[in-house]
Backbone bond lengths (Angstrom), bond angles and torsions (degrees), N, CA, C in turn:
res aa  C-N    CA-C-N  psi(-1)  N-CA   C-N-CA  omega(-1)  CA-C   N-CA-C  phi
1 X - - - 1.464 - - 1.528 108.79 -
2 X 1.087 109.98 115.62 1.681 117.98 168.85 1.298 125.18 -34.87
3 X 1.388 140.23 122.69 1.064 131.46 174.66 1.744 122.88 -39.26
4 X 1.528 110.72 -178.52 1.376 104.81 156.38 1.565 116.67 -79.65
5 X 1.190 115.28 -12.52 1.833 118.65 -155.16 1.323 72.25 -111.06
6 X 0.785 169.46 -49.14 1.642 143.66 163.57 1.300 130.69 -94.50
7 X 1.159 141.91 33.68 1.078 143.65 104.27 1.770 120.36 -52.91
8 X 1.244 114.11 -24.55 1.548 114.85 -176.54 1.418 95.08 -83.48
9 X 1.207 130.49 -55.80 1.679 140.80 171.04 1.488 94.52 -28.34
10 X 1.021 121.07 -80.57 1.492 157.46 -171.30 1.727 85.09 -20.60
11 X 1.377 119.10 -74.87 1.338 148.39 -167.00 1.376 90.86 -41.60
12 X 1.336 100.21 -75.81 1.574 121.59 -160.81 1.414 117.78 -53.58
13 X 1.359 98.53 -21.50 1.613 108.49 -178.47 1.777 112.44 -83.02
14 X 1.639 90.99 -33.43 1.620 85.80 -171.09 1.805 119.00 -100.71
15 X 1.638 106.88 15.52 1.030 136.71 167.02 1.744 111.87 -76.34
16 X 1.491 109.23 -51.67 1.292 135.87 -176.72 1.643 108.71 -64.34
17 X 1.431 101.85 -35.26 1.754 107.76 177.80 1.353 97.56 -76.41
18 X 1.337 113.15 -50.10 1.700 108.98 -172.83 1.649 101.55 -47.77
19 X 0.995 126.40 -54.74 1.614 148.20 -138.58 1.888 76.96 -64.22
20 X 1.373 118.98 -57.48 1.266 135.56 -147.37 1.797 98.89 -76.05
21 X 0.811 105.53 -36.34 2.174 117.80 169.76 1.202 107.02 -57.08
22 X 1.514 109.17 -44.29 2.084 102.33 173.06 1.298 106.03 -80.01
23 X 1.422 157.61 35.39 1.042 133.57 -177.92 1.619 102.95 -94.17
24 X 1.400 112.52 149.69 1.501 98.41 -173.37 1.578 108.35 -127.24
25 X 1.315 140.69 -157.74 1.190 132.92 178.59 1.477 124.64 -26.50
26 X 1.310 124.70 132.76 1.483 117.16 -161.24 1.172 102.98 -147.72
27 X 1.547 128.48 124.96 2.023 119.58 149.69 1.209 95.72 -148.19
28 X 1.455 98.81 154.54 1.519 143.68 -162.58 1.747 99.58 -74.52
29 X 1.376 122.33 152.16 1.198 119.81 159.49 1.477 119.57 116.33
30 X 0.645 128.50 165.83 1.845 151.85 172.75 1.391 120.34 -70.12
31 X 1.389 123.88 121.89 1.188 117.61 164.06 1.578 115.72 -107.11
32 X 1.460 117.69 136.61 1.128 130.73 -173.95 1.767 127.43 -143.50
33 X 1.480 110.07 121.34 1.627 140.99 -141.44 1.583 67.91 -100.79
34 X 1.510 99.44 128.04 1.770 110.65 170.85 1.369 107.29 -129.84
35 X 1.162 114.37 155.88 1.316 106.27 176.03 2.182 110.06 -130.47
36 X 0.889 114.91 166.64 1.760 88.58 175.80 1.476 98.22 -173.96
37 X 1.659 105.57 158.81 1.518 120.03 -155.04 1.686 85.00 -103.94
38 X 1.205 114.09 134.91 1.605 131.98 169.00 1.664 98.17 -57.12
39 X 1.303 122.11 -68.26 1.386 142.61 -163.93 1.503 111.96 98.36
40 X 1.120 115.22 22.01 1.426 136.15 175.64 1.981 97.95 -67.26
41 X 1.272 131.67 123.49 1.041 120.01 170.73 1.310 117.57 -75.80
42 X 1.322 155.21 -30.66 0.907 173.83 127.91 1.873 123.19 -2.45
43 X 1.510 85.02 -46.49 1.360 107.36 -171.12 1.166 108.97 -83.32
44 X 1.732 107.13 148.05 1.607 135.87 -159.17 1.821 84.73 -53.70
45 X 1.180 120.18 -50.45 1.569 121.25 -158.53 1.615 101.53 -39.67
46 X 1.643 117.86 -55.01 1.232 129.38 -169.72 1.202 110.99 -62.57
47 X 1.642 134.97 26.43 1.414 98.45 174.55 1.894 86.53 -121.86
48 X 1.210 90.10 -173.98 1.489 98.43 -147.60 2.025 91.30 -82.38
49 X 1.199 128.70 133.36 1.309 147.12 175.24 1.370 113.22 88.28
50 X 1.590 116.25 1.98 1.470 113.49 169.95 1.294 116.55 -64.26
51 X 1.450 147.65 154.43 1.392 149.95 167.92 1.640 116.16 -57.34
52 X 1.612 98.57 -51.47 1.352 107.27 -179.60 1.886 95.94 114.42
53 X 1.350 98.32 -177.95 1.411 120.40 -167.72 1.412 94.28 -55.97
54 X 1.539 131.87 151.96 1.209 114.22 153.95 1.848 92.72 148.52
55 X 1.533 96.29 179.35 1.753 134.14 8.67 1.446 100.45 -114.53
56 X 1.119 103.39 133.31 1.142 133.77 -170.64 1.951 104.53 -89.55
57 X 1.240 139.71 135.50 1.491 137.64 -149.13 1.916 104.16 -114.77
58 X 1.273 115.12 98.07 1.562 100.04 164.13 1.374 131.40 -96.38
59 X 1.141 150.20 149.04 1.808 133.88 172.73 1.795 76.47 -106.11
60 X 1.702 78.62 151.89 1.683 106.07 -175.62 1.380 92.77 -127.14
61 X 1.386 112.18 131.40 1.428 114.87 147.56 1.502 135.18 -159.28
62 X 1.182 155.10 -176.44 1.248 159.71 170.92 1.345 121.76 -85.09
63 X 1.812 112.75 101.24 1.362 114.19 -177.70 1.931 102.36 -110.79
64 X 1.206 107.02 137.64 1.368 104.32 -179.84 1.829 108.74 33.20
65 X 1.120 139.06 88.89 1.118 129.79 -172.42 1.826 133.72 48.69
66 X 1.357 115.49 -32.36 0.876 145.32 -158.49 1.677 103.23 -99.86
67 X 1.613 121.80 129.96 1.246 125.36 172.98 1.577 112.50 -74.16
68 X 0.882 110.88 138.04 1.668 118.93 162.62 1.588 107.56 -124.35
69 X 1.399 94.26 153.82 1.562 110.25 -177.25 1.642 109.68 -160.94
70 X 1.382 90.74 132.99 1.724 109.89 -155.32 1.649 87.52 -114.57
71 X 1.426 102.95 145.62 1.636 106.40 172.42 2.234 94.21 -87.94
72 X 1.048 100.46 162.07 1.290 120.37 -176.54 1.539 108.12 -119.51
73 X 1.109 123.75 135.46 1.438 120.01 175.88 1.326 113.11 -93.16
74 X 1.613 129.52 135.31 1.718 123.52 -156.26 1.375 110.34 -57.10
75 X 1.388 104.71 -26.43 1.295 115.13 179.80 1.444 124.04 -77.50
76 X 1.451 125.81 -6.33 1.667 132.77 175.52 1.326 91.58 -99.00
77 X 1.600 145.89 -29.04 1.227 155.02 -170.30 1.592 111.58 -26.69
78 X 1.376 120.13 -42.37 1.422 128.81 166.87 1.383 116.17 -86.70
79 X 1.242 129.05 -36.86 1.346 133.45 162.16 1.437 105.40 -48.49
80 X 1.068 130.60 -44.16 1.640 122.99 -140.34 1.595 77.47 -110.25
81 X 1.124 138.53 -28.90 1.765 125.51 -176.04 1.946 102.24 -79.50
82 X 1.128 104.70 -12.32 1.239 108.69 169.70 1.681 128.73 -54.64
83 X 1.951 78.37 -73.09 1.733 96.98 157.54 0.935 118.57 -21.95
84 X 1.877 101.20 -72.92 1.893 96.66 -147.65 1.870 96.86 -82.98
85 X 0.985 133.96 -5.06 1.451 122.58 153.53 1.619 110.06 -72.46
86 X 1.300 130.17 -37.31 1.608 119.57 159.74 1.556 110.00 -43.52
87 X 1.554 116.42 -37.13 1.310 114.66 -148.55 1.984 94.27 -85.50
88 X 0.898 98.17 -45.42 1.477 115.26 158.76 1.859 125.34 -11.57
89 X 1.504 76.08 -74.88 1.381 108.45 -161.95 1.362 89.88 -83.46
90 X 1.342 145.56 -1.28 1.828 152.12 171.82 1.175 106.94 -74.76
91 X 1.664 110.83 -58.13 1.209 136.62 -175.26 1.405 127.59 -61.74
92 X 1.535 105.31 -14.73 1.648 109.64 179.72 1.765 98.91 -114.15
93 X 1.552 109.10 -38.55 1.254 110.17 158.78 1.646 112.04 -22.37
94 X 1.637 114.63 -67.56 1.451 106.41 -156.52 1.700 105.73 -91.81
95 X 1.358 101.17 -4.54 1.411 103.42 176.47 1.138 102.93 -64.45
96 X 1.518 142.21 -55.20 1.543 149.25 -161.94 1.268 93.35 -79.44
97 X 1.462 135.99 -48.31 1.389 105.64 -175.70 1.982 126.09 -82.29
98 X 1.487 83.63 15.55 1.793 77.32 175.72 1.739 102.71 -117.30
99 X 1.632 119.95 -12.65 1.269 100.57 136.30 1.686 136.02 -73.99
100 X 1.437 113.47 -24.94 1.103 93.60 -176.99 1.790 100.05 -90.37
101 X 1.329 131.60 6.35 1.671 116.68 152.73 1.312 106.26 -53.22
102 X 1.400 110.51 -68.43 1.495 118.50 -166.08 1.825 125.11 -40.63
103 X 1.525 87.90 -33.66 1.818 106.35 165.57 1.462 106.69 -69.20
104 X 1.447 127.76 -27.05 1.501 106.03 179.76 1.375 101.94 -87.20
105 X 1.429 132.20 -53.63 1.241 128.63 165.96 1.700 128.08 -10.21
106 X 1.545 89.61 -59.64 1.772 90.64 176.03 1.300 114.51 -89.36
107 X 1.135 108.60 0.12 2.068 116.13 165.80 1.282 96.37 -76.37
108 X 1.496 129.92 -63.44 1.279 127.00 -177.83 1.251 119.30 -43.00
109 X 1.580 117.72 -52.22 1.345 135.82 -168.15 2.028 99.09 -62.23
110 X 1.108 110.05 -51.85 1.633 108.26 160.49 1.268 151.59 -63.83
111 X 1.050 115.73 -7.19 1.505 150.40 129.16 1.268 151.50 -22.07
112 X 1.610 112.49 7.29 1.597 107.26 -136.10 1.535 117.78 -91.09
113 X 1.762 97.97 15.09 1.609 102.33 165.12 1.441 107.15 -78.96
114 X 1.326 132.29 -42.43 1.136 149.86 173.94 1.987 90.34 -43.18
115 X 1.201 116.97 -70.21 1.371 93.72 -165.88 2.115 117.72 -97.37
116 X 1.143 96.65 12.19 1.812 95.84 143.92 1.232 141.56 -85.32
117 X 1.878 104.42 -13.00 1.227 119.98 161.78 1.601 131.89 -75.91
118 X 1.398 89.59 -15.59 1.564 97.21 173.85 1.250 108.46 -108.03
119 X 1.159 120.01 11.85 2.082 117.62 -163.01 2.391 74.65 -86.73
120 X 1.526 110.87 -46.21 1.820 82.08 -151.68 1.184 109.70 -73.19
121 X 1.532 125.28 -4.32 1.513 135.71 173.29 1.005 115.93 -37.62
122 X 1.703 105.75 -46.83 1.220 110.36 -166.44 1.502 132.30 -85.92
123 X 1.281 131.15 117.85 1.466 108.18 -153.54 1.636 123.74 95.37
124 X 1.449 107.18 -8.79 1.652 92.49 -146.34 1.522 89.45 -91.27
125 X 1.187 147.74 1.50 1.425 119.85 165.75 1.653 114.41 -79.11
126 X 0.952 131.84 155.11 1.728 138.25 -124.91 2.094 84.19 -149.01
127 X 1.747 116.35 -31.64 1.161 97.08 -171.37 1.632 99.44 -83.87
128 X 1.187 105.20 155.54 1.643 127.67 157.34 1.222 143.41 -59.67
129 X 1.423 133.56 86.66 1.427 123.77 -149.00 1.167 115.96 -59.13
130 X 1.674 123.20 167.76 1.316 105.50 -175.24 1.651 107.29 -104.43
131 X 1.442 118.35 158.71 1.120 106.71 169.75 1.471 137.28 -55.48
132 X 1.401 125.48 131.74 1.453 129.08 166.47 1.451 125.93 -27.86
133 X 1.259 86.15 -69.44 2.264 103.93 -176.47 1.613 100.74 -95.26
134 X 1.039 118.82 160.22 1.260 148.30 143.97 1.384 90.57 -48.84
135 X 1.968 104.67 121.54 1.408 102.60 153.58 1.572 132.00 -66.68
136 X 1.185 112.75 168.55 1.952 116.82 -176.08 1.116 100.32 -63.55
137 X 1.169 124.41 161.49 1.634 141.87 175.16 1.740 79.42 -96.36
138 X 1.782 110.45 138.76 1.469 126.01 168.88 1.378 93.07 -78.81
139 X 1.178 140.24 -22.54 1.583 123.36 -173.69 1.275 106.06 -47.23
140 X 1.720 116.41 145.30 1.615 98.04 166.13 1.774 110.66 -107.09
């Protein structure tokens, strides 16, 4: 019989899988509000304390070593801050459930009435099954 401290593990773990079945649209990365000077002399950008053109929306992120960066349209701007808080909230999701695996593991691993009770289960019928088919006739 399972302890109480793992049975709560136990709980907690299969709460954490549930948690992980609702996750819904998700990506990784940074969002970043840019702003930038044309170099137009003329233009509002060029005078001194203006922001400049903008802001214009990039997601930043890490592909194979390598940064990538996607323009964002102002209008996905709430959509896409969604994501990467979905993506977020994925990421700590599976973080807690692979410490709290590891907590049932070493509950189990401490346990070891729990697993001498199952060692004679295994194996323990002694009769011989019977065969499926009718054996071959040796005649040839």
């Amino acid at each position: 019989m399972p302890t109480p401290d793992l049975e709560a593990l136990e709980k907690r773990r299969s709460e954490l899988k549930a948690k992980l079945a609702e996750v819904g649209d998700m990506r990784p990365g940074s969002l970043v509000e840019r702003y930038r000077r044309c170099g137009k002399a003329g233009c509002h950008c060029a005078g001194e304390g203006d922001p400049g053109h903008g802001p214009s929306w990039s997601l930043t992120r890490e592909v194979a070593g390598k940064t990538v960066t996607r323009v964002v349209p102002a209008t996905a701007v709430v959509q896409t801050r969604e994501q990467i808080a979905e993506h977020r909230r994925y990421r700590d999701l599976v973080r807690d459930l692979v410490e709290t695996s590891e907590q049932v593991c070493d509950a189990k691993l401490r346990a070891p009435a729990a697993a001498s009770q199952e060692a004679p289960k295994k194996g323990a019928s002694k009769r011989r099954s019977k065969p499926r088919s009718s054996p071959r006739s040796k005649r040839s």
